[in-house]
Biopython code that builds the backbone (N, CA, C, O; Angstrom):
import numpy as np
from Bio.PDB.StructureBuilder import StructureBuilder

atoms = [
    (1, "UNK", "N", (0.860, -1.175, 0.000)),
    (1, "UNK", "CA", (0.000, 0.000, 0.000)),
    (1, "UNK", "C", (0.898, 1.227, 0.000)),
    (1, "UNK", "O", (1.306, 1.678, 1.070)),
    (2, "UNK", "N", (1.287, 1.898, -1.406)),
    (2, "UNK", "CA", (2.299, 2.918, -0.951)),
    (2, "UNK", "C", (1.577, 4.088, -0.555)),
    (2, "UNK", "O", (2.365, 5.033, -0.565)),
    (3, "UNK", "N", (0.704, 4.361, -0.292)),
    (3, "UNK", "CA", (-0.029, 5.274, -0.371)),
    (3, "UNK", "C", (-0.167, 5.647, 1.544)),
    (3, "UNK", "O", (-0.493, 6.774, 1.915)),
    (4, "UNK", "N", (0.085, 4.713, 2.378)),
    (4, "UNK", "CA", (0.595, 4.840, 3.624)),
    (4, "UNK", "C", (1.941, 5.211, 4.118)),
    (4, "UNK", "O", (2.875, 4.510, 3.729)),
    (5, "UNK", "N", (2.190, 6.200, 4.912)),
    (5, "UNK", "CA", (3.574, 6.072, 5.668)),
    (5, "UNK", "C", (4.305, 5.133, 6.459)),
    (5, "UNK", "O", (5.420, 5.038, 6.971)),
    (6, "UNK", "N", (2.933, 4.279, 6.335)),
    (6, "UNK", "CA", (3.614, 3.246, 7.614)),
    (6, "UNK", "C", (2.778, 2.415, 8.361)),
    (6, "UNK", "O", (2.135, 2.701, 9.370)),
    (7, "UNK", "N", (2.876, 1.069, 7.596)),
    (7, "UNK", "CA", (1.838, 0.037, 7.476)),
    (7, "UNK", "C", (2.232, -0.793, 8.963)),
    (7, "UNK", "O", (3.142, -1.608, 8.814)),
    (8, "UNK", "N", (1.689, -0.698, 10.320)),
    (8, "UNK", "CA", (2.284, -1.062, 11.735)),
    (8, "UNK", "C", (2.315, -2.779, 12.229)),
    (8, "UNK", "O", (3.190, -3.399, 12.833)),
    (9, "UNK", "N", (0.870, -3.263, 11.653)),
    (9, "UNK", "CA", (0.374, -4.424, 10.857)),
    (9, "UNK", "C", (0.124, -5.315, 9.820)),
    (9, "UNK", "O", (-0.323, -4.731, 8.834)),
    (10, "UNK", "N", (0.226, -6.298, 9.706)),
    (10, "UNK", "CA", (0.163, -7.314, 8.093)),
    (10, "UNK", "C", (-0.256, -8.384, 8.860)),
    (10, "UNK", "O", (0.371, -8.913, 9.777)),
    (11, "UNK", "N", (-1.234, -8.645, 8.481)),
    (11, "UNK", "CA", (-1.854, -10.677, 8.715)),
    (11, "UNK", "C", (-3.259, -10.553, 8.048)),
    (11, "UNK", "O", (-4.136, -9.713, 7.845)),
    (12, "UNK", "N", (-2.971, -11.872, 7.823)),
    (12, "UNK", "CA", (-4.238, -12.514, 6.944)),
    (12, "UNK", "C", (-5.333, -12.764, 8.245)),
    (12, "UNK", "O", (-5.097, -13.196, 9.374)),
    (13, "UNK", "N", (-6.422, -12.388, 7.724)),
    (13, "UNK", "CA", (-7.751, -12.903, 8.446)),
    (13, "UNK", "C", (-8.230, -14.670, 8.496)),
    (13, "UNK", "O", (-7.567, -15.533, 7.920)),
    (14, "UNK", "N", (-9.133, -14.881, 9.066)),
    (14, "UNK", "CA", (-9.850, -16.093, 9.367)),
    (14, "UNK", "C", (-9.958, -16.415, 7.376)),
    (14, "UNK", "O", (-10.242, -17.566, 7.042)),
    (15, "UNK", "N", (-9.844, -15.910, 6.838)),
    (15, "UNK", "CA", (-10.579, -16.111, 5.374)),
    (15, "UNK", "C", (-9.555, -16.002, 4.189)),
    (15, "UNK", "O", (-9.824, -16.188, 3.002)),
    (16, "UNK", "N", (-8.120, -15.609, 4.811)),
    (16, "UNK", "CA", (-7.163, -15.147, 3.998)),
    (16, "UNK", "C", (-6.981, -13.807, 3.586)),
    (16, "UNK", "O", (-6.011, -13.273, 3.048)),
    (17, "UNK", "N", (-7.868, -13.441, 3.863)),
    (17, "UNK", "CA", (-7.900, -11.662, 3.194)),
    (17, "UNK", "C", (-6.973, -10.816, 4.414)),
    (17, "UNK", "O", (-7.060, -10.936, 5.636)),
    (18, "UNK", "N", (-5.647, -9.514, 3.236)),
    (18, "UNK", "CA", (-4.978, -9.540, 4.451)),
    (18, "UNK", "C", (-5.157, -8.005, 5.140)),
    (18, "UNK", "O", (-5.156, -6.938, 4.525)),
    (19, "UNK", "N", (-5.309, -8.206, 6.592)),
    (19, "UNK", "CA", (-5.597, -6.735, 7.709)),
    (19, "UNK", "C", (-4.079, -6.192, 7.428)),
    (19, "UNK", "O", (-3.093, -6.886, 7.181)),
    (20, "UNK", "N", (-4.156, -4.678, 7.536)),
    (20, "UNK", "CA", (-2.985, -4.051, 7.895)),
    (20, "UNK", "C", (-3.741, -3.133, 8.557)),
    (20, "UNK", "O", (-4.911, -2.813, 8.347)),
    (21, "UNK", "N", (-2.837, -2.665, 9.521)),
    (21, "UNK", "CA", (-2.674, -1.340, 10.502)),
    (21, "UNK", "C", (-2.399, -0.348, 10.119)),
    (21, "UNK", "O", (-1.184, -0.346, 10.312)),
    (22, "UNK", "N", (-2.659, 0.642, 9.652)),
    (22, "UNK", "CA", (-1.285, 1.748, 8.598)),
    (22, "UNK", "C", (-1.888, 2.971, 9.285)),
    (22, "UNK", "O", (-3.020, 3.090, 9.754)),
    (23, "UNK", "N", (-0.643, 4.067, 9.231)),
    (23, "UNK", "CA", (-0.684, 5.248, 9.288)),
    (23, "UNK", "C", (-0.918, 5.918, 8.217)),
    (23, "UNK", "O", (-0.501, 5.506, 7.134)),
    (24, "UNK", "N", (-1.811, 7.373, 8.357)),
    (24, "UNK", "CA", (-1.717, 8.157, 7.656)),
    (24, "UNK", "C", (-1.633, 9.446, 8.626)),
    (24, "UNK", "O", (-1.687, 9.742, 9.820)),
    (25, "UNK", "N", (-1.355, 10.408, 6.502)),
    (25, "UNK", "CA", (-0.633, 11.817, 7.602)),
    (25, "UNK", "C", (-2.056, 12.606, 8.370)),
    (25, "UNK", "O", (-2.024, 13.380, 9.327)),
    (26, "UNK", "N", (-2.971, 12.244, 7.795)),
    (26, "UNK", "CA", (-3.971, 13.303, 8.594)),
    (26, "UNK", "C", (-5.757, 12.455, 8.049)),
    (26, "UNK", "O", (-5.908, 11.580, 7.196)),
    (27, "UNK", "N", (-6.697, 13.037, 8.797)),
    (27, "UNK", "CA", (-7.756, 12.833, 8.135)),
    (27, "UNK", "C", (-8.316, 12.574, 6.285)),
    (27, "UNK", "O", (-8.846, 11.754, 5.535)),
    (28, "UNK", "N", (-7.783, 13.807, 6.328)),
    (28, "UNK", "CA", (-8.034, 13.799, 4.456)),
    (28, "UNK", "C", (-7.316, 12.915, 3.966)),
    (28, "UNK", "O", (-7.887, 12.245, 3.106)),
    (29, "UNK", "N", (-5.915, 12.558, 4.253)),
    (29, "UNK", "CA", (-4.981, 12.276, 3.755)),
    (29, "UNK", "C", (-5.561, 10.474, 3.849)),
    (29, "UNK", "O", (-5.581, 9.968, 2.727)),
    (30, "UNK", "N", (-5.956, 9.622, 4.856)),
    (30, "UNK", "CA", (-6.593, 8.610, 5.452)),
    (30, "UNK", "C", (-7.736, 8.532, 3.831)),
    (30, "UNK", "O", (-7.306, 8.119, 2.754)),
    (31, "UNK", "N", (-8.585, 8.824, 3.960)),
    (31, "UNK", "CA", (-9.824, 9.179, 3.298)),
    (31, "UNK", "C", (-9.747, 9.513, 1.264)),
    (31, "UNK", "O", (-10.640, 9.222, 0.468)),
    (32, "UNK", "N", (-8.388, 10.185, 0.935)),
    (32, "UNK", "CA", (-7.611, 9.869, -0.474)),
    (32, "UNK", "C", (-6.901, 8.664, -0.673)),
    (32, "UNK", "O", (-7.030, 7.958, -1.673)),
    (33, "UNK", "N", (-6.193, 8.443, 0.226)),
    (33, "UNK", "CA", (-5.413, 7.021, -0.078)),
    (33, "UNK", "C", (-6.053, 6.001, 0.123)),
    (33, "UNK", "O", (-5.315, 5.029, -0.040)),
    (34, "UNK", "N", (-7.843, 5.499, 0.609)),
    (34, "UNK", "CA", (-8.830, 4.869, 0.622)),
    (34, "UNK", "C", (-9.278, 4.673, -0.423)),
    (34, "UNK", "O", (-9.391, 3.547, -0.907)),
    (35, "UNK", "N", (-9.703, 5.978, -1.107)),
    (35, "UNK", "CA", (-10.641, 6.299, -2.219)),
    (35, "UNK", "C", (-9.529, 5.600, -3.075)),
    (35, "UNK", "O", (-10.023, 4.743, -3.808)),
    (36, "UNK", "N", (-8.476, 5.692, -3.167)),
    (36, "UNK", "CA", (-7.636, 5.078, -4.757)),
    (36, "UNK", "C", (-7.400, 3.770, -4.912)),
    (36, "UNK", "O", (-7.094, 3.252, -5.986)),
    (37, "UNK", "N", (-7.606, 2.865, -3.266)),
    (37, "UNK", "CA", (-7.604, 1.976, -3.788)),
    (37, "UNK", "C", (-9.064, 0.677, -4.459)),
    (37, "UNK", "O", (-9.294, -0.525, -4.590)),
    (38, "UNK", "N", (-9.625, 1.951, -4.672)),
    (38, "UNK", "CA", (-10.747, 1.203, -5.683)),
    (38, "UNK", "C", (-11.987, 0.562, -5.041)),
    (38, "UNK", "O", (-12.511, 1.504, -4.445)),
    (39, "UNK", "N", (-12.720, -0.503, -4.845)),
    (39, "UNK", "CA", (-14.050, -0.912, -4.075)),
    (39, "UNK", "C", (-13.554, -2.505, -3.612)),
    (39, "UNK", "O", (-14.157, -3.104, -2.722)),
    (40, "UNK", "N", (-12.566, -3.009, -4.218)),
    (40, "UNK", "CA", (-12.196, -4.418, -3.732)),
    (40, "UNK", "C", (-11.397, -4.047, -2.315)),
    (40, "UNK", "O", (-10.893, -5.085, -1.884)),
    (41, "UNK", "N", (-11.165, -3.104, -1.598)),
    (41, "UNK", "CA", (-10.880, -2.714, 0.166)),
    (41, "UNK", "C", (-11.742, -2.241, 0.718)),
    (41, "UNK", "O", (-12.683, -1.570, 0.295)),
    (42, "UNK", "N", (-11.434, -2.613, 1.879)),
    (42, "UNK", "CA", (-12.584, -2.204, 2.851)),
    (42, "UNK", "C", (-11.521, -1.570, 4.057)),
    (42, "UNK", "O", (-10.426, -1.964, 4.457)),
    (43, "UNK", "N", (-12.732, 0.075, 4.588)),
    (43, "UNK", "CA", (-11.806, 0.578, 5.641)),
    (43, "UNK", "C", (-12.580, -0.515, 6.983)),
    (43, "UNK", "O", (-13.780, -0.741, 6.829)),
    (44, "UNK", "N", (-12.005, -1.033, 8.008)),
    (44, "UNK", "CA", (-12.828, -1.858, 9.175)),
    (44, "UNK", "C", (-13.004, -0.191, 10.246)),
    (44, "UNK", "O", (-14.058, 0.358, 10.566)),
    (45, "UNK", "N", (-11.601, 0.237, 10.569)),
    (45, "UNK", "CA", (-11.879, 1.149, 11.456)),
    (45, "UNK", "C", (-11.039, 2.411, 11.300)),
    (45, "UNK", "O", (-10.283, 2.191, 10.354)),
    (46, "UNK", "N", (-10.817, 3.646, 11.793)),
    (46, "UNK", "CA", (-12.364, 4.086, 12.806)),
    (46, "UNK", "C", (-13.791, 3.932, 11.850)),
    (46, "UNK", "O", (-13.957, 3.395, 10.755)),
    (47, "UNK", "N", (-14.638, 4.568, 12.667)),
    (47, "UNK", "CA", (-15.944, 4.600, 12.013)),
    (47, "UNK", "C", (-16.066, 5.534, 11.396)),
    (47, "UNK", "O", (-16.698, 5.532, 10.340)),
    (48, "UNK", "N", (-15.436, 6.690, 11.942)),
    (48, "UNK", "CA", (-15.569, 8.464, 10.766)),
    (48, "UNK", "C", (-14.682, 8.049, 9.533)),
    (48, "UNK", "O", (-14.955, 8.758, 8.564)),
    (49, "UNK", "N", (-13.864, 7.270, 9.316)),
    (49, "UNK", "CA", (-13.160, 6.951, 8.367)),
    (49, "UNK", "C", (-14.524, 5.988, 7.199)),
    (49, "UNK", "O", (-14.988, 6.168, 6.073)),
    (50, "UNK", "N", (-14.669, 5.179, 8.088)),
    (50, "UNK", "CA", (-15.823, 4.268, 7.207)),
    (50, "UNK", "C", (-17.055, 5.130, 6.842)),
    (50, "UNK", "O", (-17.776, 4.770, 5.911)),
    (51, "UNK", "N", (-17.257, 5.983, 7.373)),
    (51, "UNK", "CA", (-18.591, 6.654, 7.275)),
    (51, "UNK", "C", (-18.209, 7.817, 5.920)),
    (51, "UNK", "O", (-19.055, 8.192, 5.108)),
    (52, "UNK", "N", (-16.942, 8.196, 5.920)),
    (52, "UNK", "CA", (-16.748, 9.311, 4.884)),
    (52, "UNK", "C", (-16.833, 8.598, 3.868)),
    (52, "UNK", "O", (-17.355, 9.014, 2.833)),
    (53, "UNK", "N", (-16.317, 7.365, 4.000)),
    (53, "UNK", "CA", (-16.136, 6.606, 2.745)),
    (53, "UNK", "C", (-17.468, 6.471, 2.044)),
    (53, "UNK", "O", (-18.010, 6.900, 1.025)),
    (54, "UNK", "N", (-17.656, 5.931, 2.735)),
    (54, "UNK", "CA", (-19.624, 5.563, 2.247)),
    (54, "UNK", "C", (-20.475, 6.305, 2.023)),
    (54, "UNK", "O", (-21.580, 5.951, 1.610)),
    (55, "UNK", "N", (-20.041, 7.821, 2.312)),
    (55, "UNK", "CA", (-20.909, 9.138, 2.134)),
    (55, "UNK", "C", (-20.359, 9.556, 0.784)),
    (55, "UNK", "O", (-21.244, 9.792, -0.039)),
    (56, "UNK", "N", (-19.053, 9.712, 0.335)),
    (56, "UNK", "CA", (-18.541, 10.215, -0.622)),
    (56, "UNK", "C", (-19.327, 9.190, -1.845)),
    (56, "UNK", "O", (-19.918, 9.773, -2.754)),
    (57, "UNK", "N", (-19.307, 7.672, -1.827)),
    (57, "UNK", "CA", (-19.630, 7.069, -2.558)),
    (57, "UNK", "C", (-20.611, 7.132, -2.895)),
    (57, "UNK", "O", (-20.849, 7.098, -4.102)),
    (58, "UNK", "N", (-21.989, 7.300, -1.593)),
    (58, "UNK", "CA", (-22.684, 7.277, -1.799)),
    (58, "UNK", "C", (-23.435, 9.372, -2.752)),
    (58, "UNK", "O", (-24.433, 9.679, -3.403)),
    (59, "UNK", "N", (-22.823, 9.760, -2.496)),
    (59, "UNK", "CA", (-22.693, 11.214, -3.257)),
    (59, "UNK", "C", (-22.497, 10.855, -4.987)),
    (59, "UNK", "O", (-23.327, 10.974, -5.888)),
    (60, "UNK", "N", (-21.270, 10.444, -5.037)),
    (60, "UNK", "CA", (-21.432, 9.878, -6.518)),
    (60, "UNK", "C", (-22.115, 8.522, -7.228)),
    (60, "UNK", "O", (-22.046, 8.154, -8.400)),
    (61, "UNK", "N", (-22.596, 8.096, -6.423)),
    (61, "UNK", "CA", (-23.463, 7.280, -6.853)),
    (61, "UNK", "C", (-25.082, 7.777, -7.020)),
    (61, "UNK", "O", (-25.897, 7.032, -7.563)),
    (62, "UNK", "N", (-25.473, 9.163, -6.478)),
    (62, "UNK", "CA", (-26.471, 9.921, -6.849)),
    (62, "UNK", "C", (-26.391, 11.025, -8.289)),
    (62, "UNK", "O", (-27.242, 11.793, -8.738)),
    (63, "UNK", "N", (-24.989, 10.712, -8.751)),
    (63, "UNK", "CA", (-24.633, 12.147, -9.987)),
    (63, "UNK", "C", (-25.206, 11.389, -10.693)),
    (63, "UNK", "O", (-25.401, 11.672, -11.875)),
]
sb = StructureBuilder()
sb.init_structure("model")
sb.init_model(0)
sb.init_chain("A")
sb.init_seg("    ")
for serial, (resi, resn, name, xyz) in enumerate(atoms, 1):
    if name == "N":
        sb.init_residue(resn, " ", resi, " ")
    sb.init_atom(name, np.array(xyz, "f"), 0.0, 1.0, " ", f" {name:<3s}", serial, name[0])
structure = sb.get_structure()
């Protein structure tokens, strides 16, 4: 994920799919490097992180 400064975590889940931990530099910054990597990721946490996500999408999915 280059799009993080600094990935703290790496392991595969119960299912193979793999969790990382990562830093970002700020809110926005969290929330762009989300958006690029496309709809096959998922943010788990925080929740204001998951919630922007799903608001933005859901914004362009009304244009």
């Amino acid at each position: 994920m280059g799009t993080a400064p600094a990935v703290l975590t790496e392991e595969p889940d119960a299912v193979g799919l793999l969790r990382l931990k990562v830093t970002f530099q700020g809110a926005r910054h969290a929330v762009w490097a989300l958006w690029q990597l496309g709809t096959d990721r998922e943010a788990l946490s925080p929740e204001w992180l998951r919630a922007s996500l799903r608001d933005r999408a859901a914004a362009l999915a009304t244009r």
